[in-house]
N, C-alpha and C positions, 0 to 999 in steps of 0.2 A: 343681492350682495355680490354676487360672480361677477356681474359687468355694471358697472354704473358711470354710465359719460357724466357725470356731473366730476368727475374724480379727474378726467380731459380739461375741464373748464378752470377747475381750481389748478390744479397743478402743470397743464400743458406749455403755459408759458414757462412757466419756471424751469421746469424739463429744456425748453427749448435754450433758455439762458443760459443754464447749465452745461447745453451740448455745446453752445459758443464759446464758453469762456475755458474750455477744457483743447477747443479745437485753434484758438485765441492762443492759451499757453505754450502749444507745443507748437504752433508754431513762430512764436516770438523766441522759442529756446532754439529750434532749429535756427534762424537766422543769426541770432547773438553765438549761439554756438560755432560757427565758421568764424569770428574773429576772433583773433589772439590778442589776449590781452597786452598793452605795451609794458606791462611790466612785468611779463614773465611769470606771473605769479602762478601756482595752483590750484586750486579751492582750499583742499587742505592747508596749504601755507599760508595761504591769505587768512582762513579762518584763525592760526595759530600765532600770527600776524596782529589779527585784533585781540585776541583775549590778551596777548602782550600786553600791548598798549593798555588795555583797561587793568592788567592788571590782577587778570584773573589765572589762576594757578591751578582750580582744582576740579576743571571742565576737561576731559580729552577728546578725541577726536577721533572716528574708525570711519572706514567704508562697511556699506551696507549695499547688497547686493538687488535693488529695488532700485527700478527707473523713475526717477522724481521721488523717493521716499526720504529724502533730508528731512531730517526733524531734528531738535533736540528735545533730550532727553533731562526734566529737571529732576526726576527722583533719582538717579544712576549719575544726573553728570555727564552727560555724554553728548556731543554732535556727532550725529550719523551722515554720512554723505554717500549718494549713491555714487557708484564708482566714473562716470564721468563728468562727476562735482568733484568728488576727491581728486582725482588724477588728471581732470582739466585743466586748459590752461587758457579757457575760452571767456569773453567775458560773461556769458551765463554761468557759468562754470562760477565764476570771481562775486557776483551778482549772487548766485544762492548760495554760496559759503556765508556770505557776509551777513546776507537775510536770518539765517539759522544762529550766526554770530549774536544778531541783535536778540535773538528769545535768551541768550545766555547771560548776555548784557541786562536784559529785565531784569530774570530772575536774581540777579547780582543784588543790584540795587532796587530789588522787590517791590516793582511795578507791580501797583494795585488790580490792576484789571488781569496779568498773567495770572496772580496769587489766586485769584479769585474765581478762573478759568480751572487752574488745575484742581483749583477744589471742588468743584463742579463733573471733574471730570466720572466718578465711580457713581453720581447720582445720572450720568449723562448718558451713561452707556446703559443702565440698568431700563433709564425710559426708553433706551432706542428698541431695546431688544423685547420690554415688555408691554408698552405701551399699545401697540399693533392687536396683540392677544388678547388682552385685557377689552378695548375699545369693542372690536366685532364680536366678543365673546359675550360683553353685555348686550350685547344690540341682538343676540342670536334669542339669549337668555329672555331680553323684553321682549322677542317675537313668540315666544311659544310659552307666553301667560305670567313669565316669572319679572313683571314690568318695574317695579320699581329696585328689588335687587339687580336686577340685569343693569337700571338707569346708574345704579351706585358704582357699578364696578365698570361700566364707561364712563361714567367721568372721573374714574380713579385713574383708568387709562389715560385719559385728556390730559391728567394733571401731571404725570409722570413724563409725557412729549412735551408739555410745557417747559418741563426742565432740558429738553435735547434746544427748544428753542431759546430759551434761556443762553445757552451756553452756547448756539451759534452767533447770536448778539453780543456777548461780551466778548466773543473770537476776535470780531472785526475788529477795533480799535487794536488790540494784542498783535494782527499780523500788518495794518497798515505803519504802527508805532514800526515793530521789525525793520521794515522796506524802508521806512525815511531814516532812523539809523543806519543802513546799512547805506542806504547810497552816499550819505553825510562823509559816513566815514572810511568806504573808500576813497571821497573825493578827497577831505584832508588829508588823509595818509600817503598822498600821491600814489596809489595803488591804481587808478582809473585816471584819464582825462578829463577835463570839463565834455572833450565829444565823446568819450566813451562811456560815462556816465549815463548820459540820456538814453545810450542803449540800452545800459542796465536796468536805465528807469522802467524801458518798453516791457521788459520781461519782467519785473515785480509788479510793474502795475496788470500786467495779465495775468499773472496769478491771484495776485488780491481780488481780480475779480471772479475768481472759480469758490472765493467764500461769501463774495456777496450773496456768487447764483447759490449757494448751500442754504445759507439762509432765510434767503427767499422763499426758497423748498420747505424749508421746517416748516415757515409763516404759513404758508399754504397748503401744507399738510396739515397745521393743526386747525387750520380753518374749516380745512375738508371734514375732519373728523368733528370739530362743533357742528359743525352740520348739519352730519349724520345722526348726534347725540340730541342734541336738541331741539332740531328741527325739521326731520325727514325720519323720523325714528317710527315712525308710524308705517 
């Protein structure tokens, strides 16, 4: 259980996907980042810009001191921009304002797939952090005689990763929905050009792909661990 190359075979590509699409983002943001937006805008303003429009009143808006950590926040209300999303005026800068804009816009109008994301979210974290323990911990258990208790409480593990998998599949649709509201509507709002657009595109669409490579990760982690549970458990 210290080294097992089959854990390279499940998981290596995915590892590798993951390293592209991480290496893919930044630097789709690096480049988007050297242009200025023509419409002068900020992140921040542009962010404030759309909940305008939509009509939304009761989301605010801070910098957070974390490079690439924009999120919003639907239990507090809040879009978080790291400080050169808030104070940018790039169109990456205009591009993840507007991305963050679109989870606020869901949760507005209470997209099913968000609702049911953040509901998932305290069962999602409970299987990231417990599932790992649990899994090896029965497999340790069924090595040293205690076999079918050991077999229960790995696949109690299994089923609690199942939920981290779970919740990266219903991610997808939640963050690719974001990206095409957000480039939609900067294009109507005349915030972006038809050609500035397509940059903004470059850089949401390399992000959306840093949650396929996560997903994949789960899939193949939890594959890894069926496995192990019940098929190499011997």
């Amino acid at each position: 259980m210290i080294f097992d190359p089959m854990y390279f075979v499940y998981l290596g590509p995915a590892i590798l996907l993951g390293l592209w699409a991480q290496m893919k983002v930044k630097s789709a943001y690096a480049r988007a980042g050297r242009i200025p937006a023509s419409s002068g805008l900020s992140g921040a303003e542009t962010a404030q810009r759309i909940l305008n429009v939509h009509g939304i009143s009761d989301v605010g808006i801070e910098p957070v001191k974390s490079f690439l950590g924009d999120h919003y926040d639907p239990r507090n209300k809040m879009l978080r921009l790291s400080p050169d999303v808030y104070h940018g005026r790039s169109l990456a800068s205009l591009g993840i304002a507007a991305h963050e804009v679109g989870h606020a816009i869901q949760d507005a109008r209470s997209y099913a797939p968000l609702a049911l994301r953040n509901g998932l979210v305290p069962a999602a974290s409970v299987g990231s952090s417990l599932s790992v323990a649990l899994v090896f911990g029965g497999l340790i258990l069924s090595y040293f005689g205690r076999g079918a208790f050991g077999q229960t409480i790995a696949i109690a593990g299994l089923g609690l990763f199942a939920v981290v998998v779970i919740f990266q599949v219903i991610n997808l649709p939640v963050e690719f929905n974001a990206s095409r509201r957000a480039r939609t509507i900067l294009l109507e709002q005349g915030m972006v050009t038809a050609a500035e657009e397509k940059v903004v595109g470059k850089v949401l669409n390399a992000a959306a792909m840093t949650y396929v490579a996560a997903t994949i990760t789960a899939i193949m982690t939890m594959l890894y661990y069926a496995s192990l549970v019940f098929g190499r458990r011997n």
